[in-house]
Each structure stands twice: as C-alpha cells, then as structure tokens.
C-alpha positions in Angstrom: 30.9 66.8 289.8 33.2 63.8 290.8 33.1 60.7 288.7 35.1 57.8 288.1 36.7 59.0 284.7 37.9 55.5 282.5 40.7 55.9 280.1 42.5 54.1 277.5 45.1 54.1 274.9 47.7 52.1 272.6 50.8 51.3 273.5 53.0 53.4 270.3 56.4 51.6 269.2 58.0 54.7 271.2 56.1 53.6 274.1 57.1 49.8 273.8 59.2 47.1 276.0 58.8 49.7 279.2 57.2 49.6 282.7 53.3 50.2 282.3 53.8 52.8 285.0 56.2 54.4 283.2 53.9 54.7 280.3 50.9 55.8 282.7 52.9 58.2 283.9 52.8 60.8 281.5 48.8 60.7 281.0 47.6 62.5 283.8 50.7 64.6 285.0 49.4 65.4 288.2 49.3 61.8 289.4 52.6 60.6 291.1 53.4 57.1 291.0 52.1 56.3 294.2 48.9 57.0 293.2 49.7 55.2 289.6 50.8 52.3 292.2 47.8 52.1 294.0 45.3 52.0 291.2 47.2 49.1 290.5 46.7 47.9 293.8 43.1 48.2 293.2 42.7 46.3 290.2 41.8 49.1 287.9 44.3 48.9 285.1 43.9 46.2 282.5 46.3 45.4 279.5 44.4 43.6 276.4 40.6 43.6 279.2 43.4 41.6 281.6 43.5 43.0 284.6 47.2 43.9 286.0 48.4 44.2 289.4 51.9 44.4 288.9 54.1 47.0 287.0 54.7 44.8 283.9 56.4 45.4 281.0 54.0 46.4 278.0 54.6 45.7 274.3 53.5 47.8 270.9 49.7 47.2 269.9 48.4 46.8 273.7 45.5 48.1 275.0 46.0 50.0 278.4 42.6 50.7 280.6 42.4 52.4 283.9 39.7 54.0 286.2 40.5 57.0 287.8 37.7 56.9 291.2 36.2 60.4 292.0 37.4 62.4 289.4 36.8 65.4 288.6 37.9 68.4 286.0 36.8 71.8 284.3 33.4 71.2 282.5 33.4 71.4 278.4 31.1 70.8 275.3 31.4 67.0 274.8 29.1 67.3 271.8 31.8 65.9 269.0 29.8 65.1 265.8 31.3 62.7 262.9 30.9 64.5 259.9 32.8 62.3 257.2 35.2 58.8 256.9 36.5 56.4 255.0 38.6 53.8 256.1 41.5 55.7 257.3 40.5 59.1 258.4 37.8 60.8 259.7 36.7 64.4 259.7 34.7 65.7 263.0 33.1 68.3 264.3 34.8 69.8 267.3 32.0 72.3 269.6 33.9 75.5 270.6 35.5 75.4 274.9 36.8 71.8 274.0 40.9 71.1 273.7 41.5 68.6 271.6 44.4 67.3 274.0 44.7 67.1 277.4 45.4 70.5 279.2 46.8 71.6 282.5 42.8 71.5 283.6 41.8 68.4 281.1 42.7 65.3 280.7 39.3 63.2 280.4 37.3 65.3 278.9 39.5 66.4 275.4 38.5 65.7 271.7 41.0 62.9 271.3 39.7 61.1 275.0 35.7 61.2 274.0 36.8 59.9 270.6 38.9 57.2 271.9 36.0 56.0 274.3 32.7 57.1 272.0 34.1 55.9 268.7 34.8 53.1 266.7 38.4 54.0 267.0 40.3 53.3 270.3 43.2 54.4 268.5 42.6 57.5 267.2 45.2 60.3 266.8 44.9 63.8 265.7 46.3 65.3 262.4 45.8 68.4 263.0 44.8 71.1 265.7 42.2 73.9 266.5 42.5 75.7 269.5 40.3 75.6 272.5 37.9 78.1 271.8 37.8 77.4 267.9 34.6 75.1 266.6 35.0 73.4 263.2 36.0 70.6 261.5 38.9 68.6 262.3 40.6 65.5 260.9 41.8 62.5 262.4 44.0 59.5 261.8 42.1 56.2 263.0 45.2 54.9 264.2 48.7 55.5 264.6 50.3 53.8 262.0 47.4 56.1 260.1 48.6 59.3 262.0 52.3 58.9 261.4 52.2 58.1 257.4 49.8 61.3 257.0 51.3 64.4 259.8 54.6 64.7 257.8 52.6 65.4 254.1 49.7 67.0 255.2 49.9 69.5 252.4 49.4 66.5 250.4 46.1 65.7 251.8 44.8 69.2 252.7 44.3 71.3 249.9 42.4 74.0 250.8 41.1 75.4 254.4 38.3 78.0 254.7 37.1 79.8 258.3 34.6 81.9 259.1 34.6 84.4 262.0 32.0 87.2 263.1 34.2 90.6 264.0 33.6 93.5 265.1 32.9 96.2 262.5 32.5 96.6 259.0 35.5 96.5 256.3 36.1 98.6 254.1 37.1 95.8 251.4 34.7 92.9 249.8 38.1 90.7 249.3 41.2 91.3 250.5 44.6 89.1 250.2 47.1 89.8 253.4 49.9 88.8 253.7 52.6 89.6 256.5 55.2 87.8 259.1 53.9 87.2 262.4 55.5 86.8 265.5 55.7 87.1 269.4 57.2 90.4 270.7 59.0 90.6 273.8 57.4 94.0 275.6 53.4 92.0 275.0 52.1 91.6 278.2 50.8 88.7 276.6 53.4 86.5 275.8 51.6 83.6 273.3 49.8 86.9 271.6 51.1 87.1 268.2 52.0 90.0 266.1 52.2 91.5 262.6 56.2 93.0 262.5 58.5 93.9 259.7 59.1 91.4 256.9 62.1 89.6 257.8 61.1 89.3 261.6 58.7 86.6 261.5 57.0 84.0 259.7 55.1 84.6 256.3 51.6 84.7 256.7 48.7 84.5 254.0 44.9 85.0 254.4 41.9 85.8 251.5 39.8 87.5 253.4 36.0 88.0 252.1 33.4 89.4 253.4 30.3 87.7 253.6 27.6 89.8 255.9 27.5 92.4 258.0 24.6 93.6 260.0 24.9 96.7 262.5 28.3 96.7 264.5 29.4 93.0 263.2 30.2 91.1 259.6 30.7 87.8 258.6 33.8 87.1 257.8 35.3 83.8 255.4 38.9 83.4 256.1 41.0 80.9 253.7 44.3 79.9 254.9 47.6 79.9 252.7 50.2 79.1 255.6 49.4 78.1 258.8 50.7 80.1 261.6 49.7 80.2 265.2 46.9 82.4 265.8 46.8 83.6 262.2 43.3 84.5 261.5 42.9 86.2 264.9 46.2 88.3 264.4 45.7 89.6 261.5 42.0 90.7 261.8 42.9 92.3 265.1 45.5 94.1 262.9 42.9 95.1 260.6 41.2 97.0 262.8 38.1 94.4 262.9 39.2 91.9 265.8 36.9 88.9 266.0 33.6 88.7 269.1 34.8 87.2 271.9 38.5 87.0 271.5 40.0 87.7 274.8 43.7 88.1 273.5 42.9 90.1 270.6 39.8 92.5 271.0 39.9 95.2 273.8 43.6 95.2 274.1 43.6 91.7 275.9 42.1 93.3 278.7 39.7 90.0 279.3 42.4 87.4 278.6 44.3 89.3 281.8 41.4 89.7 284.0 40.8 85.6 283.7 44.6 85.1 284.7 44.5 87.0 287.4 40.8 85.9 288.3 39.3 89.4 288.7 36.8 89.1 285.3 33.6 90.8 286.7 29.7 89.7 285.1 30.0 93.3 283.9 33.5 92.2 282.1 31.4 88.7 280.3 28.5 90.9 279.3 31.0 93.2 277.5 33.2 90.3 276.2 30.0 89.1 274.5 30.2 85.0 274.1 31.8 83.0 275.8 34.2 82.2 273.1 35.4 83.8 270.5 33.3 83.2 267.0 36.3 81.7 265.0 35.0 78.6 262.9 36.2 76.0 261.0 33.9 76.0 258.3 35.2 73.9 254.9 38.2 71.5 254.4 38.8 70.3 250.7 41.1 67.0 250.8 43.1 65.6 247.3 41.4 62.4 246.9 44.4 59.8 248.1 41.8 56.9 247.5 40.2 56.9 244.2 42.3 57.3 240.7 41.0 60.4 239.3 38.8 61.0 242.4 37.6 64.4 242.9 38.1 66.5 245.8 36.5 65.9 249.1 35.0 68.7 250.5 34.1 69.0 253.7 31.8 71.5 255.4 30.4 72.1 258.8 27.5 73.8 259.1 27.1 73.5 263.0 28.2 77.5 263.2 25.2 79.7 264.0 25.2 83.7 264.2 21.3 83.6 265.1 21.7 86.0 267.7 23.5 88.3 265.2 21.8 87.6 262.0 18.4 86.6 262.9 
C-alpha cells in the first residue's frame, strides 16, 4: 500500500562539504535527480528541521529529512525489539524477512531505517550483519563516530557467537567440531551459494555443532561460530547431510531459491519448502566488558525463536 515514506540520516565526514543532492543521491538508487530536484521543489527535505529548497552544500553532523509521497515497497516484519544498551551500543532483536540495509526492493523498511526513525538514535549504524531471512540478535553502534572506533576490532568486543537452527534429520553426533574452507564454485548454478572444497581453496571455516532436540524428521541444532564466513552455518550443515527448514539455497538442491528467480514457485512448492524462511537464529552473543574494570561478560540472549509447531 502506498505511503509517504519519511527518511533521515547524518551527514558522515565522507559525506561532508558536498551538494545535498549529491548526498541524496545514493539513498534510494532508483530516484534520478530530477525527482531528487523536485522534492526539493516541494519543500520536503530539511537540513537541521530547516526546510531547503535549494541544492546546498551540507556539512558533517547535519541532519538530512525528506518525504518520499506515495511510496511504496515489498512488505517485511517491522517488529525490531531492543534487547540490551548502554551508552554506546545496543543489541536488538532483528524478526526473520527483514534486511538490515536497504536492498534492490528496500529502502524504507530495513533494520537500520526503523531504528533511525523508532529509536532514540537517529544515528545509528550497524556493526555487524545477519542476512535477510536470519532472526537474532544484532548489535549496533549509536552513532558513527561509535560505529567506526568498534567495526575494525570487533573481535575485541565479540567474544563468543552461538546460533541455533532446526534441520532436517537427525545427526549421528551429540557434538561435533568442523572445520573446512568454503567457497563459491564456478559450475553452481547458484552463484552466491557457497561450498565446502579442498583445503587450500577457500577460506577456513570453524563451527561446534551440538545437538540440542530432535523430534521426528527435525533436531535442534546450536551452532557457535569460530570464523565468520558467508553463509557458514548454512553450508556446512547442508554438507552434513542435515540442511536447515526452509533454506531455499541449501535444502532440495536450491530448487526453491531458482523457482523464486525465475517466478514459477507454485503453493505446492511453499507447502514443501515448509516456512517461509529458513529457521536460522541468532540466539546468544557474549561481549568482553569494554566498560567496567574487571566487568564480567555480557551475555546476550534472544529468546524470541519459537519451534512450537515442531516441538509442541
């Protein structure tokens, strides 16, 4: 349904001393800059609540507003929960089916937008990702100057990571420790589906594996990360034989994740595929206490992950 969708952001010291259009432009890449122009024209930009109706030059620390009339985009779960903060960071609670940046599809509706608008930090930058389909807990950096001191030592700050995923199956291990390279290979018909291959032909990977549960054709899976590699968890599960419900790359071949590109997914297709995404969460983070001398670890959980309709 069409609405008018209102943005805003901070001008970055990259971003500084240039044209507000050419800052505008990038946001929503599908806008040219006659249409940046006209909203202009309109009187629905402001810089600092001001509003603007010339394309003037903008400086670090500004606030930039605009409304974008009759918009409209894909539908997601808005329903971001905060879960912890202090007074630099903040862990949330992402629902599955929402990007956390904006996409070919969306740009108003992503993690980092509804934060932005819903929170009390207009400013707020990501330090980490989860992908679209992934729920969990995520952190973020109330500003930027926040952002930019932690994304280069996260390890400092993150000390452990734990997932938990429902798969198909039961394994034939309680705990298991894998470890393997993972990469892209160029005869996938998928081409962002990653792969276990030799060692030596792509990046070391590391995942403790423990079953939790199982109950008739799935189990309950934790998943604690060592490295961090694209599609980790999902890739190396798949290769385990026990690919995880409702993953469209990596259950049934891909079959589902082609279908949807080529828009020929029937109701017969979804009812197979099982949710509607896959059941991949991000369960527990445990932070080093930067704050406190001697401060225990932070842990973090998120318990908003519910197998009801498998566990019940």
């Amino acid at each position: 349904m069409a609405q008018d969708a209102h943005f805003s952001f901070i001008i970055s010291a990259n971003q500084a001393d240039q044209p507000l259009l050419e800052c505008l432009l990038p946001c929503i890449p599908y806008l040219t800059a006659e249409q940046w122009q006209r909203l202009l024209d309109q009187q629905l930009i402001t810089v600092d609540n001001q509003v603007i109706t010339e394309n003037v030059v903008v400086h670090e620390g500004q606030q930039i507003a605009y409304t974008v009339p009759d918009y409209q985009e894909a539908e997601v779960d808005t329903r971001w929960q905060l879960l912890w903060h202090n007074n630099e960071i903040a862990a949330i609670h992402k629902p599955a089916n929402l990007p956390v940046n904006r996409t070919t599809r969306n740009v108003y509706n992503t993690l980092i937008q509804l934060l932005r608008r819903e929170s009390p930090w207009p400013d707020a930058h990501l330090l980490h990702r989860l992908d679209l389909e992934t729920s969990g807990v995520i952190l973020i950096a109330q500003n930027n100057d926040i952002a930019k001191r932690y994304q280069s030592k996260l390890e400092s700050l993150i000390k452990r990571k734990i997932y938990r995923a429902v798969v198909y199956g039961t394994p034939p291990w309680s705990e298991l420790e894998f470890e393997c390279d993972l990469n892209t290979i160029e005869d996938s018909p998928i081409r962002s589906q990653m792969h276990v291959v030799d060692t030596g032909q792509g990046k070391p990977s590391k995942t403790r594996f423990t079953l939790l549960k199982s109950q008739g054709e799935f189990s309950l899976i934790q998943c604690e990360l060592f490295t961090g590699r694209k599609h980790q968890i999902r890739a190396q599960l798949a290769h385990l034989g026990h690919p995880i419900l409702g993953d469209k790359i990596y259950s049934n071949n891909g079959e589902f994740y082609l279908k949807r590109i080529d828009k020929t997914l029937t109701e017969f297709d979804h009812q197979k595929l099982g949710p509607s995404h896959h059941l991949l969460h991000a369960y527990e983070l445990h932070l080093h206490n930067l704050w406190e001398e001697n401060g225990k670890d932070i842990v973090i959980r998120d318990e908003l992950f519910s197998e009801e309709f498998l566990f019940r």
